[in-house]
C-alpha positions as CSV (number, residue, x, y, z in Angstrom):
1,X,-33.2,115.0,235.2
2,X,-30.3,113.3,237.1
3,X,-29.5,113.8,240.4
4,X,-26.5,115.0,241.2
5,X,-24.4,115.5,244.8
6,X,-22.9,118.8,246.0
7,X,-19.6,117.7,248.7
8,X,-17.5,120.1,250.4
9,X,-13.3,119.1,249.9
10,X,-11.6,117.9,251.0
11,X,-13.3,115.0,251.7
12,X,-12.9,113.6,255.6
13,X,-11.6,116.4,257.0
14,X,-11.7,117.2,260.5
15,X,-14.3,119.2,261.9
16,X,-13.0,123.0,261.7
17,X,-11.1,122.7,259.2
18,X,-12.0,125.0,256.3
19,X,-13.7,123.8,253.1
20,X,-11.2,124.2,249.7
21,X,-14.0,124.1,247.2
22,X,-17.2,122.1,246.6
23,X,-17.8,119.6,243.8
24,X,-20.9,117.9,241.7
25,X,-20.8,114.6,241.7
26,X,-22.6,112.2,240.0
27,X,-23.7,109.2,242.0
28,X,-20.4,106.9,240.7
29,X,-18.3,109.8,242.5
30,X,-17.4,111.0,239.0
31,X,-16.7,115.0,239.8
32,X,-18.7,117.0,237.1
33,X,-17.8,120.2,238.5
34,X,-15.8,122.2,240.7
35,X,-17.4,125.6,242.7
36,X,-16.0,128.1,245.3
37,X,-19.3,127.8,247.0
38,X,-21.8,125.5,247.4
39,X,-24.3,128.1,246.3
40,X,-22.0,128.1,243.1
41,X,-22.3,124.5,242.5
42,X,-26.3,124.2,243.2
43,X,-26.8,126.6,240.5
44,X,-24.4,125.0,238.0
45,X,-26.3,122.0,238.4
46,X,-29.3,123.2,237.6
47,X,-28.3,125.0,234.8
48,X,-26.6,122.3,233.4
49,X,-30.3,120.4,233.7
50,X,-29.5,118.4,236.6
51,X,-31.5,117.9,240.6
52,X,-28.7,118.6,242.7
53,X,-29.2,116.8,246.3
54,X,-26.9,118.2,249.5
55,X,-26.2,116.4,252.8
56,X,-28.8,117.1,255.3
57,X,-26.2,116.2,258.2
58,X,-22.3,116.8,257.4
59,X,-20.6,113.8,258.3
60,X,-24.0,111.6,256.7
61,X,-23.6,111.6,253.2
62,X,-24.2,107.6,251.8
63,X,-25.0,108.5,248.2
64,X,-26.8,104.9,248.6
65,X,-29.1,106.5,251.5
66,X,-31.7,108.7,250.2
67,X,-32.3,109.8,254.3
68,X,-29.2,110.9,254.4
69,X,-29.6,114.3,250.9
70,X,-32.2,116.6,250.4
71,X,-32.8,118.1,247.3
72,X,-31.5,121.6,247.0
């Protein structure tokens, strides 16, 4: 199974500011899917066969650091 990455959009903005949608990514930043909810998202991922990984701190989120996800 391939991990995947669930991201709140848009992405950078400012703290407070309220989140559009979420989005599966792959770990090239290619977007697989688009959710209302990150809930929405987890569960399309598995379904779809796939680990999906979510930030464990918001504004940490290096695809390249495995510290910075935690599997969902």
């Amino acid at each position: 199974m391939a991990a995947v990455y669930i991201e709140p959009r848009p992405k950078g903005r400012p703290e407070g500011t309220p989140i559009e949608d979420y989005v599966v990514e792959d770990d090239a930043d290619h977007i697989l899917h688009v959710a209302e909810t990150q809930q929405q998202a987890i569960d399309w991922a598995k379904r779809d066969g796939r680990r999906p990984h979510v930030a464990r701190v918001r504004h940490l989120n290096n695809k390249r650091v495995s510290d910075h996800w935690r599997e969902a």
